[in-house]
C-alpha positions as CSV (number, residue, x, y, z in Angstrom):
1,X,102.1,97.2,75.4
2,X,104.3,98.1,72.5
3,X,108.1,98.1,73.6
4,X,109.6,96.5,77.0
5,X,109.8,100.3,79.2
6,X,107.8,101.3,82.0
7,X,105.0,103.3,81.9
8,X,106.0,107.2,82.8
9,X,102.0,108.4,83.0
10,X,98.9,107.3,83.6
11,X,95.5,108.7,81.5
12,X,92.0,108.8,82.7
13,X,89.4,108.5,80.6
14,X,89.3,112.1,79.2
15,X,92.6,112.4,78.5
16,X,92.5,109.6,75.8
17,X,89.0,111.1,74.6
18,X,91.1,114.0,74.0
19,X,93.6,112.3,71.7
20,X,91.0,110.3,69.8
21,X,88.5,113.4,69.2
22,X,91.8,115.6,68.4
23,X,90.5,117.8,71.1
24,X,92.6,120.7,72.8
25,X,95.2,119.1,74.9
26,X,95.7,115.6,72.5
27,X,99.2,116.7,72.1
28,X,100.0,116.4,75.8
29,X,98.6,112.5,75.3
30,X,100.4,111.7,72.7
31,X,104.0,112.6,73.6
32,X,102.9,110.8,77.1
33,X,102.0,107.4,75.0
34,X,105.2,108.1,72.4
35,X,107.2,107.8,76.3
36,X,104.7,105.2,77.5
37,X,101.4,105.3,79.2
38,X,99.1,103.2,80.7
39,X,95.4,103.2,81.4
40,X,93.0,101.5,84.3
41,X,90.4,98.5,82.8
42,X,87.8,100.8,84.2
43,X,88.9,103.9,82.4
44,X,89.5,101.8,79.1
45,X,85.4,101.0,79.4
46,X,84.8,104.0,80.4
47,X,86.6,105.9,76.9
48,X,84.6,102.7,75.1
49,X,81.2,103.7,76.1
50,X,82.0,107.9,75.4
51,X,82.8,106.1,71.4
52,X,80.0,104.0,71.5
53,X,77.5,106.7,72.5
54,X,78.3,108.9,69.5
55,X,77.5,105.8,67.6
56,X,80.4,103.6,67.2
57,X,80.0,100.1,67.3
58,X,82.1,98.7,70.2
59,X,84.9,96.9,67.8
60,X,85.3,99.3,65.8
61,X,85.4,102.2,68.9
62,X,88.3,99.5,70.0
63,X,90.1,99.5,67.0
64,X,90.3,103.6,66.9
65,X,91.2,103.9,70.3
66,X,94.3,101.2,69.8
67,X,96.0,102.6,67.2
68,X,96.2,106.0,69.1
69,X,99.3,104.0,70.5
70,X,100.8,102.6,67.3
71,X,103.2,105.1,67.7
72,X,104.0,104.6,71.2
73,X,103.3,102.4,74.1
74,X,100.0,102.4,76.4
75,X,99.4,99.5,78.6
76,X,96.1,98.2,79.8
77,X,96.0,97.5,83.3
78,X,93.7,95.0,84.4
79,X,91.6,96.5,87.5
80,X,93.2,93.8,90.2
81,X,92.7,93.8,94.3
82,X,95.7,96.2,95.0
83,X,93.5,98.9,92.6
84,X,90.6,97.7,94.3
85,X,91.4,98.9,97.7
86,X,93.4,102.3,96.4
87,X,90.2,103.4,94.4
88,X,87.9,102.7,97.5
89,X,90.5,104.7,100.0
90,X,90.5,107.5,97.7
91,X,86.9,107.9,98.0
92,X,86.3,109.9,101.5
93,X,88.9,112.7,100.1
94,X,87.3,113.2,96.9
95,X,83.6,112.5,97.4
96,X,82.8,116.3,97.5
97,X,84.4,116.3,93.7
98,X,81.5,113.8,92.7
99,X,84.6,111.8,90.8
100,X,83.5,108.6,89.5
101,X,84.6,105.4,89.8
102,X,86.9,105.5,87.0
103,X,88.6,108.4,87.7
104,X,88.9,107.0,91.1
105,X,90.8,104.2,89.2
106,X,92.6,106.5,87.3
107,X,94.3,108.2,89.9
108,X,94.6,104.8,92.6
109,X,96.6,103.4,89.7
110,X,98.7,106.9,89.3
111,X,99.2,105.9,93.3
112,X,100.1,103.0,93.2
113,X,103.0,103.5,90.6
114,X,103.9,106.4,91.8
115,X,103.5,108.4,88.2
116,X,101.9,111.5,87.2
117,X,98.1,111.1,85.8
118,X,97.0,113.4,82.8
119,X,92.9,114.6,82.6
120,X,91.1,116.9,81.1
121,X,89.3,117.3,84.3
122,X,90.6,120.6,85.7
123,X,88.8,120.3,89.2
124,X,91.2,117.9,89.8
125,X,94.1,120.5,90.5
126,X,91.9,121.1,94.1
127,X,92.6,117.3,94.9
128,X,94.5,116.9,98.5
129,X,96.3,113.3,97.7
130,X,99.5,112.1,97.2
131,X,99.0,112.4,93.0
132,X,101.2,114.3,90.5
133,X,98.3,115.4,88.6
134,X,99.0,117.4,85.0
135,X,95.9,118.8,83.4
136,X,96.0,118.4,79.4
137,X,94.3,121.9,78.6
């Protein structure tokens, strides 16, 4: 992570998607990385494999997704045990969302920091958990 502050959002997958396509709601991100952001291992892979299947080859779909936070801070946060066991209670309240693992991830990190997550993912607004959750567009 660029700079020594805390992370004040998380982003799921789409969100950074968003910002790296210049999509509708990438200004949301990128105020939220200028602040500092972080982003689950598993929702890291999973905004890898979204580059590499339009075509990108995986270093350089890394390289384009880094620099989104040149002028900011995001934090990768390895997927650890704690994450592990948030993702998996998570599961019984939002299995009739068909959310996948990642955004699981997404929002059992936003849990376990306590911080807001940002997605594109407007279904997520229905959600019954304990999850400030701010929907980019």
């Amino acid at each position: 992570m660029i700079g020594s502050d805390a992370p004040v959002a998380v982003l799921d997958a789409s969100a950074l998607l968003a910002l790296l396509f210049d999509e509708s709601g990438a200004d949301r991100v990128e105020r939220a990385i200028a602040r500092g952001a972080c982003v689950s291992a598993l929702n890291w892979a999973e905004t890898l494999t979204r580059l590499i299947e339009r075509g990108e080859p995986v270093d350089r779909a890394a390289s384009r997704a880094f620099p989104a936070s040149s002028s900011g801070r995001l934090l990768l946060v390895p997927f650890d045990e704690e994450q592990a066991r948030e993702t998996a209670r998570i599961r019984l309240k939002t299995r009739s969302f068909g959310l996948s693992l990642a955004d699981r991830a997404a929002l059992a990190l936003a849990r376990i920091r306590r911080l807001p997550v940002l997605t594109s993912d407007r279904a997520w607004r229905s959600l019954s958990i304990s999850v400030k959750i701010e929907v980019i567009r």
